[in-house]
PLY file of the C-alpha trace (Angstrom):
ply
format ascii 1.0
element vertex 341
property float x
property float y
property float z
element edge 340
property int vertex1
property int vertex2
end_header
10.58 -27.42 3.72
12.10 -23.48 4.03
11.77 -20.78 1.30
14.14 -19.68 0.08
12.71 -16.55 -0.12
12.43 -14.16 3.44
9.24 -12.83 4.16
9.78 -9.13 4.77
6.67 -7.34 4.66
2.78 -8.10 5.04
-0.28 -6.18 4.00
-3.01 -7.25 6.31
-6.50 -6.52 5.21
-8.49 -6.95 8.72
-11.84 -6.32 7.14
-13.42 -4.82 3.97
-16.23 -3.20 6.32
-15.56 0.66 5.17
-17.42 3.86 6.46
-16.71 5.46 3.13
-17.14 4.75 -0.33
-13.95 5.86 -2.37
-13.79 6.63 -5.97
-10.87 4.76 -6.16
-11.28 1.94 -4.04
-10.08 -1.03 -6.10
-11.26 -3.42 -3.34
-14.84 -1.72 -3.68
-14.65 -1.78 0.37
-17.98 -1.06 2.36
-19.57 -4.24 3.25
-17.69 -6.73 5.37
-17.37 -10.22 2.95
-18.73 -12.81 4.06
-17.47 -14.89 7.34
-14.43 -12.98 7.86
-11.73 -13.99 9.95
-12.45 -13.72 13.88
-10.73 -12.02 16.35
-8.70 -16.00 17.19
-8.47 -16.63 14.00
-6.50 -13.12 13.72
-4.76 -13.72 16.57
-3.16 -17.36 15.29
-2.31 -15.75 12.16
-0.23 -12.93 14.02
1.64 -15.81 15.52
2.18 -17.50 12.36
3.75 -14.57 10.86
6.17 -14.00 14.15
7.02 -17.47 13.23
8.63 -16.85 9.68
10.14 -13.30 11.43
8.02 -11.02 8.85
10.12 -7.26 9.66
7.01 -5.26 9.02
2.74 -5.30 9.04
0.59 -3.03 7.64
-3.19 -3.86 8.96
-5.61 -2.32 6.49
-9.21 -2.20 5.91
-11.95 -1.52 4.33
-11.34 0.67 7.66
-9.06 -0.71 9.86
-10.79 1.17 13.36
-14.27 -1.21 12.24
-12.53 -4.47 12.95
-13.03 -5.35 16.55
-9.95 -6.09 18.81
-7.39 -4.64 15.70
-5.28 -3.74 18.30
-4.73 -6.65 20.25
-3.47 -8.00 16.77
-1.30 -5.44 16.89
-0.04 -5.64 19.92
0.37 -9.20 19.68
2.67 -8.80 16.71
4.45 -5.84 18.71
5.72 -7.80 21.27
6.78 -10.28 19.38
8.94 -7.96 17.88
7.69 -7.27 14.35
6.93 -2.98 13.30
3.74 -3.07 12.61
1.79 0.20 10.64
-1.96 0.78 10.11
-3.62 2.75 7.33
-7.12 4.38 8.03
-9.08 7.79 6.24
-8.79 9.03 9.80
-12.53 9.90 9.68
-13.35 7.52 12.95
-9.47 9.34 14.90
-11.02 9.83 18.62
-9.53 9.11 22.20
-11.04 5.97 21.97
-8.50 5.60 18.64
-5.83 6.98 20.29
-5.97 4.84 23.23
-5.92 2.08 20.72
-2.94 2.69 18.55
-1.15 3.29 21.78
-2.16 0.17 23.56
-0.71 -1.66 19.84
2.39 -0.02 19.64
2.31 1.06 16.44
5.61 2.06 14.19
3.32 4.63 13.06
-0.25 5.93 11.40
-0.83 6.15 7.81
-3.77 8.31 7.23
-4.93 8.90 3.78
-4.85 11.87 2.30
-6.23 12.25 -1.78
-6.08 15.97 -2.53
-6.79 19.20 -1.13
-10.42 20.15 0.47
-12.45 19.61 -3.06
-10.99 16.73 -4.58
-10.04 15.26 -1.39
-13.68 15.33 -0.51
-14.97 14.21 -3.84
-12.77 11.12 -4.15
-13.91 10.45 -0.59
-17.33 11.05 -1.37
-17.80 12.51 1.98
-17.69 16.73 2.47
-16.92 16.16 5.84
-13.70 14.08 5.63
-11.05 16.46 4.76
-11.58 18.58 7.99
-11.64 15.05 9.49
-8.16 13.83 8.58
-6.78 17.35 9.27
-8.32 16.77 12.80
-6.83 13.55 13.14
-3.89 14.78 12.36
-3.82 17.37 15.52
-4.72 14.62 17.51
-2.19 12.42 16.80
0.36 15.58 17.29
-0.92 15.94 20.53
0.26 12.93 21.73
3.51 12.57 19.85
2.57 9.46 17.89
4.33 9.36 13.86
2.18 9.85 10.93
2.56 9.03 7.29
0.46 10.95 5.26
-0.84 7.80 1.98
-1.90 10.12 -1.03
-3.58 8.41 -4.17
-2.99 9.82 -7.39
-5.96 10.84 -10.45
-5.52 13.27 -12.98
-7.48 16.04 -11.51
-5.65 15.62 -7.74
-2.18 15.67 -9.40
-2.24 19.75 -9.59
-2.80 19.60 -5.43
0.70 18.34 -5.17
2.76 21.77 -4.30
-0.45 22.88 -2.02
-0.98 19.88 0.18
3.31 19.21 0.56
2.91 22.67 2.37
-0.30 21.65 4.23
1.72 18.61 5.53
4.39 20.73 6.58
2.13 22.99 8.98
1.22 19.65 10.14
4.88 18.32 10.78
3.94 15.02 9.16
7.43 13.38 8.77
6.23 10.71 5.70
4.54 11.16 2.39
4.00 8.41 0.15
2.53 9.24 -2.97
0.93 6.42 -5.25
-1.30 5.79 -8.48
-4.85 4.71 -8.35
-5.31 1.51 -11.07
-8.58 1.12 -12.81
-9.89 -1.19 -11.03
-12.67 -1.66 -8.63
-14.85 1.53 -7.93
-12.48 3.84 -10.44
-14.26 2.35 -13.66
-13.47 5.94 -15.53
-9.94 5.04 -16.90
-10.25 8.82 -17.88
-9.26 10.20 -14.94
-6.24 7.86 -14.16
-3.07 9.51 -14.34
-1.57 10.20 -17.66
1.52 8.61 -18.05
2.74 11.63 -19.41
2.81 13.38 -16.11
5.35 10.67 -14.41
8.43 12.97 -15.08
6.93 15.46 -13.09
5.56 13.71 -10.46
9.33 12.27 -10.12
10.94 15.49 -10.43
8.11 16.36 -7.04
9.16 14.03 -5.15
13.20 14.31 -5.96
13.21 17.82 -5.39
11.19 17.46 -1.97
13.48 15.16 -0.89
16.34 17.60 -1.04
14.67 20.02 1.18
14.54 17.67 3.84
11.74 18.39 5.49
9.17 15.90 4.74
10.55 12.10 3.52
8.73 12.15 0.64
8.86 8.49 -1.79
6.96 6.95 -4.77
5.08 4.16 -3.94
5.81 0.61 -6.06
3.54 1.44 -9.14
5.77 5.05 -9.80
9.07 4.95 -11.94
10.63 3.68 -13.16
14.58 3.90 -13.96
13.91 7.99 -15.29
16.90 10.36 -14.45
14.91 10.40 -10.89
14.97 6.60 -9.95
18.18 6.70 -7.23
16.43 9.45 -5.50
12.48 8.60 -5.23
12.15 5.36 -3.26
12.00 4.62 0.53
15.22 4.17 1.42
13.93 2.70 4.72
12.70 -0.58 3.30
16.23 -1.17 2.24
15.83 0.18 -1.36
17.82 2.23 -3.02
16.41 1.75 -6.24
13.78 -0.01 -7.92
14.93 -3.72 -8.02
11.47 -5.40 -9.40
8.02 -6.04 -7.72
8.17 -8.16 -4.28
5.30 -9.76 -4.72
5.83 -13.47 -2.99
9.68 -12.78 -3.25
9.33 -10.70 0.04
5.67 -9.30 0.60
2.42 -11.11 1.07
-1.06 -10.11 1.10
-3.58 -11.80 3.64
-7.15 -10.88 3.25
-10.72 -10.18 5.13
-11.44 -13.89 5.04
-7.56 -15.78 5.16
-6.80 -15.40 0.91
-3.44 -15.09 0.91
-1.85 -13.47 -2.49
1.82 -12.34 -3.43
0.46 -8.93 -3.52
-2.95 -7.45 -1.69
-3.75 -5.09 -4.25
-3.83 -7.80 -7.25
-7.72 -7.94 -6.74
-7.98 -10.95 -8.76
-8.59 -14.68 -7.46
-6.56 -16.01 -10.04
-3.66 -14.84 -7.83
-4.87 -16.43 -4.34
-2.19 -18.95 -3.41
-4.25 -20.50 -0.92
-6.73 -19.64 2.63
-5.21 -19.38 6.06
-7.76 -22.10 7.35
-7.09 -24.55 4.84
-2.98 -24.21 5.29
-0.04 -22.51 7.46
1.29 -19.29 6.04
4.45 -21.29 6.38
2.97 -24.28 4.03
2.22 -21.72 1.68
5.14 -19.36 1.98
7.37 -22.49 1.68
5.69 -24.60 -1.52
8.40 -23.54 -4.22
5.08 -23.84 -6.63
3.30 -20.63 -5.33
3.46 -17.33 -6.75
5.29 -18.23 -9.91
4.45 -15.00 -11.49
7.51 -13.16 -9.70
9.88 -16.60 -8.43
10.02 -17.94 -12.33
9.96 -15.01 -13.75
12.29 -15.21 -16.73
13.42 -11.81 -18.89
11.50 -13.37 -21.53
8.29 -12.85 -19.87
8.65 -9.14 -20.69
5.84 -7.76 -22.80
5.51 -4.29 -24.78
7.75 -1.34 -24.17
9.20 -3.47 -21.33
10.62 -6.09 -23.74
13.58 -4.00 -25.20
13.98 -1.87 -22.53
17.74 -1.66 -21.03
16.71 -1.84 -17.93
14.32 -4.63 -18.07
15.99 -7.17 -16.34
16.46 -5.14 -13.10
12.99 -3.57 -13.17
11.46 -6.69 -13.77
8.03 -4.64 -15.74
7.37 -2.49 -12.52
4.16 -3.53 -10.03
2.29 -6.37 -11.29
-0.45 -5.05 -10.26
-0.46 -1.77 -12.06
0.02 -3.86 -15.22
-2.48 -6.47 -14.61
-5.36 -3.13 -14.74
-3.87 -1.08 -17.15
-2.34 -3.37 -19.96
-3.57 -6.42 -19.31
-0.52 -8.47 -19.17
1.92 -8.78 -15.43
5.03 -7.80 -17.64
4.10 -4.92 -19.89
4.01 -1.44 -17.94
1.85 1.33 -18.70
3.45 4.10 -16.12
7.08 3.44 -17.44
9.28 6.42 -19.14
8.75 4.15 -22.36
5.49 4.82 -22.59
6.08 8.34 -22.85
0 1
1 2
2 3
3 4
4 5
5 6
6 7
7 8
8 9
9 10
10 11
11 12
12 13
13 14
14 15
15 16
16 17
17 18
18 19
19 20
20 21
21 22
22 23
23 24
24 25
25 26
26 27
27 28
28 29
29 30
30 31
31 32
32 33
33 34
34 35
35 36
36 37
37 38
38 39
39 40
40 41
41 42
42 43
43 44
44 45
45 46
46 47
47 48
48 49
49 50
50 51
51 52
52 53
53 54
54 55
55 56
56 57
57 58
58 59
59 60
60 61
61 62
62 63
63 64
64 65
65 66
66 67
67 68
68 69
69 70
70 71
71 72
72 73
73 74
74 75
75 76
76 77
77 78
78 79
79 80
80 81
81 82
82 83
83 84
84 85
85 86
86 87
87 88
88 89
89 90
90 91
91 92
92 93
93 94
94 95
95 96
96 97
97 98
98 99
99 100
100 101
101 102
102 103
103 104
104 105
105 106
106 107
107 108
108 109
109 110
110 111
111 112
112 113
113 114
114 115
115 116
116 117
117 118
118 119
119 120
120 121
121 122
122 123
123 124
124 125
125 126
126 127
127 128
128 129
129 130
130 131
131 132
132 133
133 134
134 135
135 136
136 137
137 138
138 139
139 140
140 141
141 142
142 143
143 144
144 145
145 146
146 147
147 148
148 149
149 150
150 151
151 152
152 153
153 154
154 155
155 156
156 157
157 158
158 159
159 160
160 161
161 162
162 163
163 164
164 165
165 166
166 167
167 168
168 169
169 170
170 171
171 172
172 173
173 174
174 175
175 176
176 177
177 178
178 179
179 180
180 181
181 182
182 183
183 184
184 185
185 186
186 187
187 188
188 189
189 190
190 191
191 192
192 193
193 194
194 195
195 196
196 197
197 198
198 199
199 200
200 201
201 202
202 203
203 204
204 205
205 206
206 207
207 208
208 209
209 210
210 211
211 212
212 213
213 214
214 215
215 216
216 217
217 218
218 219
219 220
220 221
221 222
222 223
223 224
224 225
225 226
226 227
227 228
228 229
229 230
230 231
231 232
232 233
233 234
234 235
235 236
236 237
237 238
238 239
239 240
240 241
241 242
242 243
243 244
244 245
245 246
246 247
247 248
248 249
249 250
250 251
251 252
252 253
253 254
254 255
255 256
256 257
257 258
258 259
259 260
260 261
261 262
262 263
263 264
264 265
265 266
266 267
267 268
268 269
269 270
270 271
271 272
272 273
273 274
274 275
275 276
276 277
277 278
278 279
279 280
280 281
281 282
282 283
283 284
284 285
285 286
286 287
287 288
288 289
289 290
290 291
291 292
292 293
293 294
294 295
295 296
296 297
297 298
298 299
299 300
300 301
301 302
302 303
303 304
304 305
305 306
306 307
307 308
308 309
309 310
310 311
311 312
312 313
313 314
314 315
315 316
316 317
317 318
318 319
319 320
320 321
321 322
322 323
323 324
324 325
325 326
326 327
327 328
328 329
329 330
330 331
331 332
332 333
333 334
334 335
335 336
336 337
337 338
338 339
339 340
């Protein structure tokens, strides 16, 4: 049986095995789980996704530099012709690292990047790491290799904004991506989320940096939507133009630490797990017209909240699932949307 649907994108979680311990971490990373996948098992997964032609894979972690042999996944997927991305906090960036993501191929490196020296710091918990990633950074320079700079949005970070787009433009980093952290995880404080009353801003940011040029600045999938910003604030590079409803199992997958494989990797919720890479193919999975009904059967009647009457609500589809999963409760009402302001 074939899907109807194309799978597009993956987000790989390698390992949850972190050398930090992140305010915001909704996956609580630190300790690897429990029998993880090894290095084979990897390996035949990487072939399984060159098999349904997935465009583009993100390996995270936890940290994705603790996960032995990460680049010979990599690579593997490479050369079989699929763009493949990591994201790390750049704390571990060494020659040994380099050497690595050059050996793999890489599209590019996403390093994370939460605030300015204080708040960077204290969402990393470490007073060490900002002068890490910022040393990272020179050594990826150095040897020519892309970066996209991943920032994570609170409350109290949100005023960094105009300082750190000029810190990234000392450090010629070509791609920002700027995203919300959901309560969920480590970030039990719902406090210090952002306020959904800052979203008009934070859209107005990222439109206006866009016009200068210089840095290709987007909203990740939980920012929007359908404000007088929408047609200018996505990433044009993934083919969208504007916001055309979550992806999750329509186009995107998450795989993680131990072979769980969900519609979306940041939907921290077993509920969502469609099934384990060594129970089933990804193609089994993929392909069973049963699986992540959430997003395939969706129906405009699903709609929840502010969502339900909204004009635009069959096109935005209620935003990121996952977003609305933390902060209403409910896959089809939206807490960050201009309705809610």
């Amino acid at each position: 049986m074939t899907s109807t649907y194309k799978l597009k994108t993956c987000i790989w979680e390698l390992t949850l095995k972190c050398n930090m311990r992140c305010l915001h971490c909704g996956s609580k990373a630190g300790i690897d789980r429990e029998h993880e996948l090894n290095l084979d098992e990897c390996l035949s997964i990487a072939d399984e996704l060159l098999e349904l032609n997935c465009n583009l894979i993100t390996l995270i972690g936890g940290e994705v530099f603790l996960y032995p042999g990460w680049e010979q996944i990599a690579r593997k997927l490479s050369d079989g012709g699929s763009s493949v991305n990591i994201i790390t906090n750049g704390y571990l960036m060494g020659k040994k690292q380099i050497r690595e993501i050059k050996n793999a191929k890489l599209l590019n490196v996403g390093i994370s990047l939460d605030g300015m020296r204080d708040n960077h710091n204290k969402i990393r918990n470490n007073d060490r790491s900002f002068d890490r990633v910022l040393k990272a950074f020179q050594l990826l320079n150095k040897e020519n290799i892309p970066i996209g700079v991943v920032t994570t949005l609170l409350d109290f970070n949100f005023p960094d904004l105009e300082e750190m787009y000029d810190l990234l433009l000392e450090y010629d980093i070509p791609i920002w991506q700027l995203q919300i952290a959901h309560p969920m995880g480590n970030l039990e404080d719902k406090e210090i989320v952002l306020n959904p009353s800052k979203m008009p801003k934070l859209t107005s940011f990222i439109k206006e940096k866009r016009y200068k040029g210089k840095i290709t600045v987007y909203a990740g999938d939980n920012i929007g939507y359908y404000d007088s910003n929408e047609a200018y604030i996505r990433n044009v590079s993934s083919g969208l133009s504007v916001w055309e409803g979550c992806q999750a199992g329509l186009s995107v997958i998450g795989i993680d630490s131990v072979g769980n494989v969900k519609g979306c990797e940041s939907i921290y919720s077993d509920e969502f797990i469609e099934g384990n890479l060594r129970n089933q193919s990804l193609a089994k999975i993929w392909n069973d017209p049963h699986k992540f009904a959430y997003n395939r059967k969706f129906d405009i009647n699903d709609l929840e909240g502010n969502c339900k009457d909204c004009e635009f609500g069959k096109i935005c589809k209620a935003g990121c699932r996952a977003s609305n999963l933390f902060c209403t409760g409910n896959l089809y009402n939206n807490y960050f949307c201009r309705s809610n302001i």
